[in-house]
C-alpha positions in Angstrom: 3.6 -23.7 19.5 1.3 -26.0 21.5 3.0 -24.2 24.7 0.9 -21.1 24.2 -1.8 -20.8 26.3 -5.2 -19.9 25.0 -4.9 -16.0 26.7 -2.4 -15.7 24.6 -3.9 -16.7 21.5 -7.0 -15.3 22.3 -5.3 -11.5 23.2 -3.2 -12.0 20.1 -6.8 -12.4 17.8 -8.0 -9.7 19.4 -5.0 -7.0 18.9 -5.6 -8.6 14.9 -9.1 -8.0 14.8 -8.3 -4.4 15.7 -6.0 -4.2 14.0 -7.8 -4.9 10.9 -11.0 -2.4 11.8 -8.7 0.1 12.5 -6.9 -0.3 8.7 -10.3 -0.7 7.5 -11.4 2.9 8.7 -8.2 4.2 6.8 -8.7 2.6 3.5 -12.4 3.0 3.1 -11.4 6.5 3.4 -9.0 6.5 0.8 -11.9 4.4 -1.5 -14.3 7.2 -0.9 -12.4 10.4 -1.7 -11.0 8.4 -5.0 -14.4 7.4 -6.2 -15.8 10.6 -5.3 -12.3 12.1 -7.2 -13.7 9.8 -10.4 -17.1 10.9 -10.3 -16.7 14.2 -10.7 -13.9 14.1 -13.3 -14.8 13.7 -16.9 -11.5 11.4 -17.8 -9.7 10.2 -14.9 -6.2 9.4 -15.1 -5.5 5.7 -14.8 -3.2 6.4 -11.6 -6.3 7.5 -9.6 -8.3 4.1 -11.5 -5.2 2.0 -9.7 -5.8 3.9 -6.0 -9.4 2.9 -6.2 -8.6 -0.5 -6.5 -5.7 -1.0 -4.3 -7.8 0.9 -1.5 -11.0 -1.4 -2.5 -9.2 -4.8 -2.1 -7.2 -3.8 0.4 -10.7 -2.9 2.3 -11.6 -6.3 1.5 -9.2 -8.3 3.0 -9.0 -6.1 6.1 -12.9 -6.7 6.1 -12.4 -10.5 6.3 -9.7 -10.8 8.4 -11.9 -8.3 10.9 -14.9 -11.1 10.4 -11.7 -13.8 11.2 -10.7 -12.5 14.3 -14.3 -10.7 15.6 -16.5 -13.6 14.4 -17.4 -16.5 16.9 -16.2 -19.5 15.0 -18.0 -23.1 15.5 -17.8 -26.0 13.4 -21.0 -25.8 11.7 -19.5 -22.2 10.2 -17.0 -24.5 8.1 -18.6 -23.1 4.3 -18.4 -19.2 5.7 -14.9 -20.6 6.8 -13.9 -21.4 3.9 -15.2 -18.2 1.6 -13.7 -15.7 4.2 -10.2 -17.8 3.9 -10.8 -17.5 -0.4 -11.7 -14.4 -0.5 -8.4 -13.0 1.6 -6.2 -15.0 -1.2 -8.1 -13.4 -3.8 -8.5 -9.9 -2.7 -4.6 -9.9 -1.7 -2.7 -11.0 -4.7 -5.6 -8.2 -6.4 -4.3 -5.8 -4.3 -0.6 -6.5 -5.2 -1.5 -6.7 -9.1 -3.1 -2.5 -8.7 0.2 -1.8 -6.6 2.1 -2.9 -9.3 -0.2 -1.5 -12.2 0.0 1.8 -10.3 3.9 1.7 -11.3 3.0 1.0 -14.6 1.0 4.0 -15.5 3.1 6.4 -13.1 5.9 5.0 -15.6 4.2 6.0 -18.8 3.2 9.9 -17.1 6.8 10.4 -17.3 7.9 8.8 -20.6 5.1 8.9 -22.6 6.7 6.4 -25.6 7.2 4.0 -22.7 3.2 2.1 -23.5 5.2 1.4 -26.9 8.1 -0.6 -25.7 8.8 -4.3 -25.4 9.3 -4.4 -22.1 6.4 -2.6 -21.1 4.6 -5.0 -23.0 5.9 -7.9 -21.0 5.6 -6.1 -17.8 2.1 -5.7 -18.1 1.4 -9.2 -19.9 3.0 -10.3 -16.3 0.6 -7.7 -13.8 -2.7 -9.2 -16.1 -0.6 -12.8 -15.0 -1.8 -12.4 -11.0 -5.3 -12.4 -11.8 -4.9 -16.5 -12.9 -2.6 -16.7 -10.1 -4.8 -15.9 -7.6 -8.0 -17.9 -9.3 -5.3 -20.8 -8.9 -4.5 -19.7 -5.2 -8.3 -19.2 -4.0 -9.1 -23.1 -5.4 -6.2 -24.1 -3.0 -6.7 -22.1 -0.1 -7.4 -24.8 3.2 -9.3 -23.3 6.1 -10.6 -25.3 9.5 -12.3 -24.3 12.7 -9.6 -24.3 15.8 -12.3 -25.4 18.2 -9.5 -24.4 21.3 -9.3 -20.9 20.5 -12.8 -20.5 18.1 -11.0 -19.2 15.1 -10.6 -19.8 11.7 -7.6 -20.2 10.1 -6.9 -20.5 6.6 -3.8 -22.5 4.6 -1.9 -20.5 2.0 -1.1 -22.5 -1.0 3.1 -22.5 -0.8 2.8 -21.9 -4.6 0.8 -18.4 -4.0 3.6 -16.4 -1.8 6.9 -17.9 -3.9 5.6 -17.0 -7.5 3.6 -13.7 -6.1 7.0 -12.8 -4.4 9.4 -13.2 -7.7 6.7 -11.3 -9.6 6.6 -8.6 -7.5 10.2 -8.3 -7.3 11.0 -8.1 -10.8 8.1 -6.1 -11.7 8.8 -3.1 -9.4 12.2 -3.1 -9.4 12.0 -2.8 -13.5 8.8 -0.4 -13.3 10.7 1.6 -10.4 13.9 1.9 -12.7 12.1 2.8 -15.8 10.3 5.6 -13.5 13.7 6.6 -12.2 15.8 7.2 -15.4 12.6 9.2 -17.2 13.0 11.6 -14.6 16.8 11.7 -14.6 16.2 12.1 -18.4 14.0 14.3 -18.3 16.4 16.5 -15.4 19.2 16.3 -17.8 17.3 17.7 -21.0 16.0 20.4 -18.5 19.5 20.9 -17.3 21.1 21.8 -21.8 17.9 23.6 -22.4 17.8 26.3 -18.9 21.2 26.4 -17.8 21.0 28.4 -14.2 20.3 31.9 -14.7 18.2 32.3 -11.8 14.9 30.2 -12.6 13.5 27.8 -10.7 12.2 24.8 -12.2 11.1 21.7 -10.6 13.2 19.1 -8.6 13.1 16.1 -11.1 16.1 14.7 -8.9 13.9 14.8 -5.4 10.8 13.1 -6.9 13.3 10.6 -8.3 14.6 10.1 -4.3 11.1 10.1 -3.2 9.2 7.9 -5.4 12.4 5.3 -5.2 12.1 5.3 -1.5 8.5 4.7 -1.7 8.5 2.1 -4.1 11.6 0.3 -1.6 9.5 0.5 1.2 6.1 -0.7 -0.5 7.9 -3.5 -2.4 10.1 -4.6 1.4 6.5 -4.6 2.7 5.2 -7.4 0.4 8.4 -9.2 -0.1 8.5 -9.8 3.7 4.8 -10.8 4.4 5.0 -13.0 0.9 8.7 -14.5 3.0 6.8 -15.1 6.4 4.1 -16.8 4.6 6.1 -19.0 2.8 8.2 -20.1 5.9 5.0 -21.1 7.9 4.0 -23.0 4.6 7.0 -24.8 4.9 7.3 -25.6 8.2 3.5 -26.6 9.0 1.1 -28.4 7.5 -1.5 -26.0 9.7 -0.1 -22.9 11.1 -0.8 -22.7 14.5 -3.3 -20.1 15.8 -0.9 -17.7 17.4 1.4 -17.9 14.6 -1.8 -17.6 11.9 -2.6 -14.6 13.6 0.2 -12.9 13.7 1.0 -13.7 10.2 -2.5 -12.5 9.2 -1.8 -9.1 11.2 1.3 -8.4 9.4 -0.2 -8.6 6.2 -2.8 -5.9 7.3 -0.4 -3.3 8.0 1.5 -4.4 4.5 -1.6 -4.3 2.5 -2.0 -0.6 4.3 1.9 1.0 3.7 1.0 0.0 0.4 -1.9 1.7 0.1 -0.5 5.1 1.8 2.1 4.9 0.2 0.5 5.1 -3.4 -1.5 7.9 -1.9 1.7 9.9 -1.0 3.1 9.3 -4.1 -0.1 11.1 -5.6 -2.3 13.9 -4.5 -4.6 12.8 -8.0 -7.2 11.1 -5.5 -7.7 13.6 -3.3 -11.1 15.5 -3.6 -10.3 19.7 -4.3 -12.2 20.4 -0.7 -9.9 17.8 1.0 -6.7 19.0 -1.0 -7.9 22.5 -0.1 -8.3 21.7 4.0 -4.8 19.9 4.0 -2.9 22.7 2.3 -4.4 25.7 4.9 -3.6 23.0 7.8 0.0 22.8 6.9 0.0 26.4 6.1 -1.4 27.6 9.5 1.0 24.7 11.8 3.9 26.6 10.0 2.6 29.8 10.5 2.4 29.3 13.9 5.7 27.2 14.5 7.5 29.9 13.1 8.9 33.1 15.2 7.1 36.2 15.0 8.8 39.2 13.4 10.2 41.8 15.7 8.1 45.0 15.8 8.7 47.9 13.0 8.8 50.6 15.6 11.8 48.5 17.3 15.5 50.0 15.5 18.4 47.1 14.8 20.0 47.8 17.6 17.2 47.6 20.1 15.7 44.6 18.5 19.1 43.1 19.1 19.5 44.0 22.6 16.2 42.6 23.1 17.4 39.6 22.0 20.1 38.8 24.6 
C-alpha cells in the first residue's frame, strides 16, 4: 500500500470523517427521541432500553472516528491517540452486545415463558460475556501517529473481531430462530382457534419475513466488518492509512444499519408527536399518488369514454 499517494489517503480520511458526522447526526437522533420516549413513560419496555443504547454507543464511536479523521494529529497527541483508539473498541463491541440483547427481549415479547428456558439463560450469560470481551479488547488496542498523512490509527486486537464474530453468529441466528418459530406458533394457534370466516387478524407470517430479513441484514453487516478486520489483523502488523480508513468507514455504516434497522423493527422509540407526523406524511404522499375519482355527475358510460 506504500504506492498510495498522500491525496489519496488524505481524500479517503476526509470522505470517513464525513462519513462519520453524517451517521452521527442520524443516531443522535434516534438517542433523543428514545430518551425523550423513556422519560415520559412510566415503565418502559426493555426493547426501547436496548435502542437507547445501541443508538448511544453507536454515537460514540461515530464521535471518535469523526475526532480520527477531522482532528489534526501530531506526535505529541500520542495519549488522546490512544483513548480515541480504546474508546472505538469499547463502544463497538457495546454496541454489538445491545444489538444482540435487543433480540433477546424482542424474543421474550413473543413467547413470554421464553426468560425461563435453558437456552435463554445461556444466551444471555453469553451477551453479559462482551462486556469482558471488550475490557480485554480496549487494554490491547495499539494506536500511533502516521506523521505522512497526520492521522491516527489504531490496532485491533486479532482476538476482538474472531470471538466477537462467532458470538454474534450464534447468538442471532438462535435469538432470530426462537423469534421466528413463536410467531409461526403463535400463527398456527390463531389459525385452529379463527378458522377464515371473514376476519382479519394480524399477519404473524409477514412480521416473521420481516424481522428475519432484518436480523440477516444486521447480523451480514457485523459479520463482514468483524471479517475485514480480522484479514488486515492478519495480514499487517499496522494497517496502512488508506486501508485503516476505509476499514474504519465501513464499520460506520455497519454500526448505523444496525441501528436503523432496530428502529424499523420497532416503532416503541418513537415519541407520539413524531409517530403522529410520520403516519399523516405517508397518508397524504398516498393520497396524492393515487388517481382521483371520476366525477358523480359523470354516467359509466361517459366516464368510460373519457377514459380512452
Amino acid at each position: 500500500m506504500t504506492s498510495v499517494s498522500p491525496a489519496a489517503v488524505r481524500l479517503m480520511s476526509d470522505i470517513a470523517g464525513g462519513i462519520a458526522i453524517a451517521a452521527l447526526s442520524i443516531t443522535l437522533a434516534v438517542s433523543a427521541c428514545s430518551l425523550f420516549t423513556i422519560a415520559r413513560t412510566r415503565s418502559a419496555p426493555t426493547i426501547v432500553w436496548c435502542i437507547l443504547g445501541t443508538s448511544i454507543c453507536t454515537s460514540m464511536v461515530h464521535l471518535s472516528l469523526t475526532v480520527h479523521y477531522t482532528y489534526p494529529w501530531t506526535l505529541n497527541d500520542g495519549v488522546l491517540c490512544s483513548i480515541v483508539s480504546r474508546s472505538v473498541t469499547w463502544f463497538y463491541c457495546m454496541s454489538v452486545a445491545f444489538v444482540v440483547q435487543f433480540l433477546h427481549a424482542r424474543a421474550q415479547v413473543v413467547d413470554e415463558d421464553a426468560s425461563s428456558t435453558l437456552l435463554m439463560k445461556v444466551i444471555q450469560a453469553g451477551i453479559l460475556g462482551v462486556i469482558p470481551l471488550a475490557l480485554v479488547g480496549v487494554i490491547g488496542t495499539q494506536s500511533y501517529i502516521d506523521t505522512d498523512h497526520g492521522l491516527c490509527l489504531p490496532y485491533y486486537p486479532i482476538y476482538v473481531p474472531a470471538l466477537l464474530t462467532i458470538a454474534v453468529v450464534a447468538m442471532s441466528s438462535l435469538l432470530t430462530f426462537k423469534f421466528v418459530s413463536a410467531i409461526r406458533h403463535h400463527n398456527e394457534i390463531i389459525d385452529m382457534e379463527q378458522p377464515a370466516v371473514g376476519i382479519a387478524t394480524i399477519d404473524y407470517r409477514k412480521i416473521a419475513r420481516q424481522n428475519l430479513l432484518s436480523s440477516s441484514i444486521a447480523m451480514s453487516c457485523t459479520t463482514a466488518t468483524m471479517a475485514f478486520v480480522l484479514i488486515n489483523d492478519i495480514i499487517f502488523t499496522r494497517t496502512p492509512a488508506f486501508i485503516m480508513t476505509i476499514e474504519d468507514t465501513v464499520g460506520v455504516i455497519d454500526l448505523t444499519i444496525n441501528c436503523a434497522i432496530l428502529c424499523t423493527c420497532s416503532t416503541l422509540w418513537m415519541p407520539p408527536s413524531l409517530k403522529t407526523s410520520l403516519s399523516n406524511l405517508f397518508s397524504s404522499s398516498r393520497t396524492s399518488v393515487s388517481p382521483a375519482p371520476p366525477p358523480r355527475s359523470m354516467s359509466p358510460k361517459r366516464s368510460s369514454a373519457a377514459a380512452r
